[in-house]
C-alpha positions as CSV (number, residue, x, y, z in Angstrom):
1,X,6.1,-8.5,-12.1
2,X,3.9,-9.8,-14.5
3,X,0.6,-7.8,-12.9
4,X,3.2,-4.5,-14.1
5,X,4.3,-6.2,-17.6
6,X,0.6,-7.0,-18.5
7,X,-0.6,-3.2,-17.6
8,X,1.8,-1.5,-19.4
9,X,0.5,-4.6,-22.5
10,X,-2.9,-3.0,-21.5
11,X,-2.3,0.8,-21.5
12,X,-0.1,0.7,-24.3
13,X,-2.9,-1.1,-26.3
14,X,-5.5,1.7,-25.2
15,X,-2.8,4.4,-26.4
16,X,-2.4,2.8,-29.8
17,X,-6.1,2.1,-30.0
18,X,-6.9,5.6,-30.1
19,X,-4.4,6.6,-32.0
20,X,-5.2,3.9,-35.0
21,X,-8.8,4.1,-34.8
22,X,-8.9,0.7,-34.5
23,X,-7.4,-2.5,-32.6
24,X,-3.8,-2.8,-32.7
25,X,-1.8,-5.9,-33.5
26,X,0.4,-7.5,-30.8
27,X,3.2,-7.4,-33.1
28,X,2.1,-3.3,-33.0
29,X,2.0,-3.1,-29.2
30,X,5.5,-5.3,-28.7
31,X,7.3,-2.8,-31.0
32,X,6.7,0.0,-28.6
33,X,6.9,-1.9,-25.2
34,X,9.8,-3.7,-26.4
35,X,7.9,-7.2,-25.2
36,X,7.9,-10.4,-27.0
37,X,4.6,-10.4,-29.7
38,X,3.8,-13.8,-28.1
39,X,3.8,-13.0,-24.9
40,X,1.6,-9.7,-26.1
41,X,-0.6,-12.5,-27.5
42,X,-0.8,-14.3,-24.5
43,X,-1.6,-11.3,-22.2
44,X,-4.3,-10.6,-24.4
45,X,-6.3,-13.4,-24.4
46,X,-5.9,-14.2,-20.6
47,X,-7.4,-10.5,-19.9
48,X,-10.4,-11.3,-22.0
49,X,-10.7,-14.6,-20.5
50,X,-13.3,-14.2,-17.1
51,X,-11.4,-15.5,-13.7
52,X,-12.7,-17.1,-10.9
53,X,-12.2,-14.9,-8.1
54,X,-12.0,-18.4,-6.2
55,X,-8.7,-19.6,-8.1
56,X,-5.5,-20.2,-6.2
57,X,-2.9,-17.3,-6.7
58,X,0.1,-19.6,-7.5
59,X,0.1,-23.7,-7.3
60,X,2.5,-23.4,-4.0
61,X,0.0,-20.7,-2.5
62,X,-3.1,-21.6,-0.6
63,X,-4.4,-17.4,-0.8
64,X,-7.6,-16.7,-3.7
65,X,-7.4,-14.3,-5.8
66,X,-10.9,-12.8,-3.7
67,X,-8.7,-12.6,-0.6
68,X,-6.3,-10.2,-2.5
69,X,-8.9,-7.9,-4.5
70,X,-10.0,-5.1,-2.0
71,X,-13.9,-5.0,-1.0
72,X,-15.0,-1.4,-2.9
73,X,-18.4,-1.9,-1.1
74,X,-17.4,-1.7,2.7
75,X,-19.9,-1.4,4.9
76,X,-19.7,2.4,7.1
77,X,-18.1,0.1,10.3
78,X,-15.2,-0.9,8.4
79,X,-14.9,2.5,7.2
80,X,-15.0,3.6,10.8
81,X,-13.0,0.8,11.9
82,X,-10.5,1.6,9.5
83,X,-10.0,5.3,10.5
84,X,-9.9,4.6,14.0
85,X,-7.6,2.4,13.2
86,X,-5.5,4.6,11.3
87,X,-5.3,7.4,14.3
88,X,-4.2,5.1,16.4
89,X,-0.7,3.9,14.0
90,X,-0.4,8.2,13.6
91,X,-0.5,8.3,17.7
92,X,1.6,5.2,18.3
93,X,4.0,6.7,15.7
94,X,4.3,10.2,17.1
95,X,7.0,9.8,19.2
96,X,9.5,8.9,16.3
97,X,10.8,11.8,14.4
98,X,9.6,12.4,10.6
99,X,12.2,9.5,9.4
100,X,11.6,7.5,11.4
101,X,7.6,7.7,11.1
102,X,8.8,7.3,7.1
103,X,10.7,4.0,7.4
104,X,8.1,2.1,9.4
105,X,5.4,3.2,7.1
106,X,7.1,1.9,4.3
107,X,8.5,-1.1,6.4
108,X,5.2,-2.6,7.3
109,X,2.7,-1.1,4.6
110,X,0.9,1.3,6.7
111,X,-1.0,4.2,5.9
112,X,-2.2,2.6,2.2
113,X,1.4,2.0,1.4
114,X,3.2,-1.0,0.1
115,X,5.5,-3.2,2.3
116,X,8.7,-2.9,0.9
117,X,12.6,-4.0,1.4
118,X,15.4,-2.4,2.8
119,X,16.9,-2.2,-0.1
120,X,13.6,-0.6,-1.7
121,X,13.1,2.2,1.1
122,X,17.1,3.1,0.8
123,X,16.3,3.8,-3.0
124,X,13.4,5.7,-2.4
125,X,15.1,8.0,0.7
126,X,18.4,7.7,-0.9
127,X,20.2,5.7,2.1
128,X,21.6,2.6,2.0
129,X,19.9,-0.8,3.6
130,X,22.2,-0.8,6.2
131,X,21.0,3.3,7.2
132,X,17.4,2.0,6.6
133,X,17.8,-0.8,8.9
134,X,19.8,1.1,11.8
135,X,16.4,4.1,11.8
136,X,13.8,0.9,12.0
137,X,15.6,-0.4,14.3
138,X,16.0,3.1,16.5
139,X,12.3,3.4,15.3
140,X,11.1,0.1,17.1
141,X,13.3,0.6,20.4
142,X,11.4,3.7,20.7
143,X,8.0,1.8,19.9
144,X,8.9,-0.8,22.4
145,X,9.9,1.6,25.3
146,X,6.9,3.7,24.9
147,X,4.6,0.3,24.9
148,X,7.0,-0.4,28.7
149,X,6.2,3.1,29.5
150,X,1.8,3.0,29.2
């Protein structure tokens, strides 16, 4: 939530930057995001502020913030790895129809997507959670019997 509420601090501080000719105020930039100037403040001077990429996410987390930025310098094997990969979720997922395929994408973050709620994937197909849950669970009784099947 915060990640979201400091890039929108971010972009709107670009916009207003090009459209002043110069740096905009945080009182400037909270009057069109409709966020606190302090908080604007404080987002401001933690982005210009270098991070180790060795600090802890959150005090009760034991992940580093290197474990969660991607590597943009894979090597060709993980590239390869990766799209083997990928072909075999699209085969595995082939015997569930087009929802189905859908729900369990968005389920378990395949395919460069998000993992998301229930709740989440009924807003974004227009079900309700309990719809959402009935297809994943038709999705992975198909899964699972195809699995008995090879």
């Amino acid at each position: 939530h915060i990640a979201r509420i400091a890039n929108k601090v971010a972009h709107t501080a670009q916009t207003l930057r090009q459209e002043l000719g110069r740096e905009p105020t945080p009182e400037e930039v909270a009057e069109v995001t409709f966020i606190d100037a302090e908080l604007v403040q404080d987002l401001a001077a933690l982005s210009n502020d270098p991070i180790s990429l060795d600090t802890h996410v959150s005090d009760d987390a034991e992940d580093l913030l290197c474990d969660l930025v991607p590597d943009t310098h894979a090597s060709p094997t993980m590239d390869m790895t990766e799209a083997l990969t990928q072909d075999v979720i699209e085969d595995i997922l082939s015997v569930l129809e087009e929802r189905e395929r859908e729900v369990i994408r968005m389920r378990f973050g395949l395919g460069g997507l998000d993992n998301l709620t229930l709740a989440r994937i009924g807003e974004e197909l227009h079900l309700s959670k309990e719809r959402i849950r009935q297809i994943e669970r038709q999705a992975m009784q198909k899964l699972k019997s195809r699995r008995r099947e090879a």
